[in-house]
C-alpha positions as CSV (number, residue, x, y, z in Angstrom):
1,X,-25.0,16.4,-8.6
2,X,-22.1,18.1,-8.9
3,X,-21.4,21.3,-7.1
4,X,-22.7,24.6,-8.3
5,X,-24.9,23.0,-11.0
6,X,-28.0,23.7,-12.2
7,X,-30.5,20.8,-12.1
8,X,-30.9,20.5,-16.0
9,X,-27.3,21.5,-16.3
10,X,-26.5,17.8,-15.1
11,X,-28.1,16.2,-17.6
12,X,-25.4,17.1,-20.0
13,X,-22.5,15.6,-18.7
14,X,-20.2,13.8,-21.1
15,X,-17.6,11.7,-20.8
16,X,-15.3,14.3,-21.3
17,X,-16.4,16.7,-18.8
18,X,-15.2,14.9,-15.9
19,X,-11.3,15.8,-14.9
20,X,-9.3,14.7,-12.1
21,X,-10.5,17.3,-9.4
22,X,-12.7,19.2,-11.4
23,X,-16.0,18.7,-14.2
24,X,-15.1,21.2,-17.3
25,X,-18.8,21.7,-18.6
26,X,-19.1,22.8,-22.4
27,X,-22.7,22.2,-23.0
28,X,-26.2,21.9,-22.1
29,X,-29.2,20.5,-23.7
30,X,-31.7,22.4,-26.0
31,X,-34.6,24.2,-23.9
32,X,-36.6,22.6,-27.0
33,X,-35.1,19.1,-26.6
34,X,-38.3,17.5,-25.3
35,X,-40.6,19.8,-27.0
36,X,-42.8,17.6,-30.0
37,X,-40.6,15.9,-32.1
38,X,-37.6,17.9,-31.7
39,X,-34.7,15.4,-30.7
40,X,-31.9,15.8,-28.4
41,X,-29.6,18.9,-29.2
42,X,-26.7,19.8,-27.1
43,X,-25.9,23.6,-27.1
44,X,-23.3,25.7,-25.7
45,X,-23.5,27.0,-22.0
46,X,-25.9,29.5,-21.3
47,X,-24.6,32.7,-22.1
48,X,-21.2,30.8,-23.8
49,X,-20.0,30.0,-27.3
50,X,-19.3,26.8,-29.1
51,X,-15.5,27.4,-27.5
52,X,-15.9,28.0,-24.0
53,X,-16.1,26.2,-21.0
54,X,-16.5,26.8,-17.4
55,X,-14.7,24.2,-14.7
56,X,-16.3,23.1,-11.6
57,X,-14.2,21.5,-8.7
58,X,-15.5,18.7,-7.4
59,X,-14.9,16.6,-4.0
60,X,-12.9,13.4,-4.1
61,X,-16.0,11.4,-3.2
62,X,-17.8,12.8,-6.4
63,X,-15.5,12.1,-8.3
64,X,-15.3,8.7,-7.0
65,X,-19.5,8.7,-7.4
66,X,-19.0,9.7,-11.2
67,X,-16.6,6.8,-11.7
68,X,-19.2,4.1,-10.0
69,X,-22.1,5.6,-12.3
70,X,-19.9,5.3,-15.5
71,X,-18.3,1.9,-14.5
72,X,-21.9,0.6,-13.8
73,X,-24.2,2.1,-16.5
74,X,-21.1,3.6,-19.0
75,X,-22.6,6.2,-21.7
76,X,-25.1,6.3,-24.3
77,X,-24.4,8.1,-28.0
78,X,-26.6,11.1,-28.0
79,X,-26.0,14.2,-30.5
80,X,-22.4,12.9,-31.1
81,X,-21.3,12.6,-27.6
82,X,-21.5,10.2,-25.0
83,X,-23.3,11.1,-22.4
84,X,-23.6,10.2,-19.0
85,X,-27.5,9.9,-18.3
86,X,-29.8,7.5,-20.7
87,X,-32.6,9.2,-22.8
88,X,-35.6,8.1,-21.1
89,X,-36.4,6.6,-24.8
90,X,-33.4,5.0,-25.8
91,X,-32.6,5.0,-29.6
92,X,-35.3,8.3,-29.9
93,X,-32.5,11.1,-28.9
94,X,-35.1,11.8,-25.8
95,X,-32.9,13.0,-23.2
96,X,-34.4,13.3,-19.2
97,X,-36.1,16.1,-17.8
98,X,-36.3,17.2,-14.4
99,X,-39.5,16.0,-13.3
100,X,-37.8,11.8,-15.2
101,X,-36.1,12.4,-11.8
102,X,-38.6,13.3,-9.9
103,X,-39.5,10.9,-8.4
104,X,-35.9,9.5,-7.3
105,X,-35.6,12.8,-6.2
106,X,-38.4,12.4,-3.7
107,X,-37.3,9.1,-2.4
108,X,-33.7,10.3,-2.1
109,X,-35.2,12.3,0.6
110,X,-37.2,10.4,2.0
111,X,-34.5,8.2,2.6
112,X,-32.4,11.2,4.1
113,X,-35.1,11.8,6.5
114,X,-35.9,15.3,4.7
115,X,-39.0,15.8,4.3
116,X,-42.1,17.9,5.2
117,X,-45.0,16.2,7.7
118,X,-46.8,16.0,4.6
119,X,-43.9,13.6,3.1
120,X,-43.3,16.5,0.4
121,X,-39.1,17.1,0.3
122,X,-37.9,20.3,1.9
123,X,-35.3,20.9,-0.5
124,X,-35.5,21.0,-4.1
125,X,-32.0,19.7,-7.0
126,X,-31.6,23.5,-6.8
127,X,-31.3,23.9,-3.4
128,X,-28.4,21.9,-3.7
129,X,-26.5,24.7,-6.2
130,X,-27.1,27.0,-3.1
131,X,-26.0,24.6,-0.5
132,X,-22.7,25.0,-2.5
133,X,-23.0,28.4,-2.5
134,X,-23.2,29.6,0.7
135,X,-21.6,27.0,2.5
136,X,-18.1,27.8,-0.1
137,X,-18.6,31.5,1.0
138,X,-19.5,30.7,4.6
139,X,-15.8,28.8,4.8
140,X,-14.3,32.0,3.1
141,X,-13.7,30.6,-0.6
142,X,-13.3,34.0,-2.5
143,X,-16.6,35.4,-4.1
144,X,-15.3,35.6,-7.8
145,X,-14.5,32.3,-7.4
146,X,-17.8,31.2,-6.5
147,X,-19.4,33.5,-9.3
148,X,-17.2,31.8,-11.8
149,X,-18.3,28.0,-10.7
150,X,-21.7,29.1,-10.3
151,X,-21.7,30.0,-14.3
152,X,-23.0,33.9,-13.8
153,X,-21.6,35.8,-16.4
154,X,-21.4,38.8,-13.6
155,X,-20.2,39.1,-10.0
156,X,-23.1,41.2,-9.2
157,X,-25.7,38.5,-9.5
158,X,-23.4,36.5,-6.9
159,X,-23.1,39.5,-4.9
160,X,-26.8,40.6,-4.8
161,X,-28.1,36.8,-4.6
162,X,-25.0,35.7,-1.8
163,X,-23.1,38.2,-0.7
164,X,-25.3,38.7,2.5
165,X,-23.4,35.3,3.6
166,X,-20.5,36.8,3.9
167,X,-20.2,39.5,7.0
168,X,-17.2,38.1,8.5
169,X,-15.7,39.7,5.5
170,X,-16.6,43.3,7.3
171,X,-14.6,42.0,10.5
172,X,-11.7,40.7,8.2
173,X,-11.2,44.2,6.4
174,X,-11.7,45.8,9.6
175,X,-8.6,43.4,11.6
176,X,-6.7,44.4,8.0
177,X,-7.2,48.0,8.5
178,X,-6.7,48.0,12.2
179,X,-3.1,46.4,11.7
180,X,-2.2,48.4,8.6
181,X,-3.0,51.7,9.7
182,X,-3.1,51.9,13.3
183,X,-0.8,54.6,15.4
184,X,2.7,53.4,16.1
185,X,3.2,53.7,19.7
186,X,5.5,56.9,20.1
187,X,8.8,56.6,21.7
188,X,10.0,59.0,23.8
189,X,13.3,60.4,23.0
190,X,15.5,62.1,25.1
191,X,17.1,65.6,24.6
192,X,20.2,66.4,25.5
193,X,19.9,69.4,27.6
């Protein structure tokens, strides 16, 4: 998963989103996709037109990752593009759901050695979207940055949700402030008498 995302945000990638560097996402499957008979439908971003985008950077080794998956598996035609994950019912425009990964999702964790005494995992795909968060602000990546990756259409919700991971920011503006405004010693001149 790429960082930032959204669990069923994944699900969408094309071949065109991924860039050297970076993913630019464009589009996101139909809440209704898997409801009855309705088939796959890719829609714009939440809270995006047809035309806009929003750009993700991702990690060398993810981009390396994405490059394995398409060299081993390539695309499959679905709504016009080709996209990166199979439907689950190939040929009936039936793209995956969260819980089609479930259960790789479990043993993913497993494997990692994350998981509850009760063999339930301790993190969810979404965790993952905060792990991003929080550890790009912990390492002082600029807020509005992070907002803009994350795909919230306003800083507050960033702010409200993560800004609490950011207090060396209070000893930053304070050093800032200390520097920039702080007495010049005075130097004593001498008068003539």
């Amino acid at each position: 998963m790429a960082p930032g995302g959204r669990w069923a945000a994944y699900q969408r990638l094309t071949s065109d989103c991924q860039r050297e560097g970076f993913l630019r996402l464009r589009r996101q499957i139909s809440a209704k996709t898997n409801q009855g008979d309705c088939v796959t439908r890719f829609v714009p971003l939440k809270h995006r037109t047809a035309d806009e985008y929003r750009d993700v950077p991702t990690p060398t080794f993810l981009d390396q990752e994405i490059g394995n998956h398409l060299k081993r598996w390539g695309t499959v035609e679905v709504d016009g593009v080709e996209a990166l994950f199979a439907p689950r019912e190939r040929g009936k425009g039936k793209m995956p759901t969260a819980s089609t990964y479930g259960y790789h999702w479990r043993k993913a964790c497993a494997a990692a050695g994350v998981v509850t005494p009760d063999k339930k995992p301790k993190y969810t795909p979404h965790s993952l979207r905060h792990f991003f968060a929080s550890t790009a602000l912990a390492n002082g990546v600029p807020i509005h940055e992070v907002s803009r990756w994350l795909g919230h259409r306003n800083i507050k919700t960033t702010v409200d949700t993560y800004g609490h991971l950011v207090p060396e920011a209070w000893d930053r503006c304070r050093d800032v402030m200390q520097q920039a405004l702080r007495s010049s010693p005075v130097r004593a001149v001498a008068v003539a008498a």
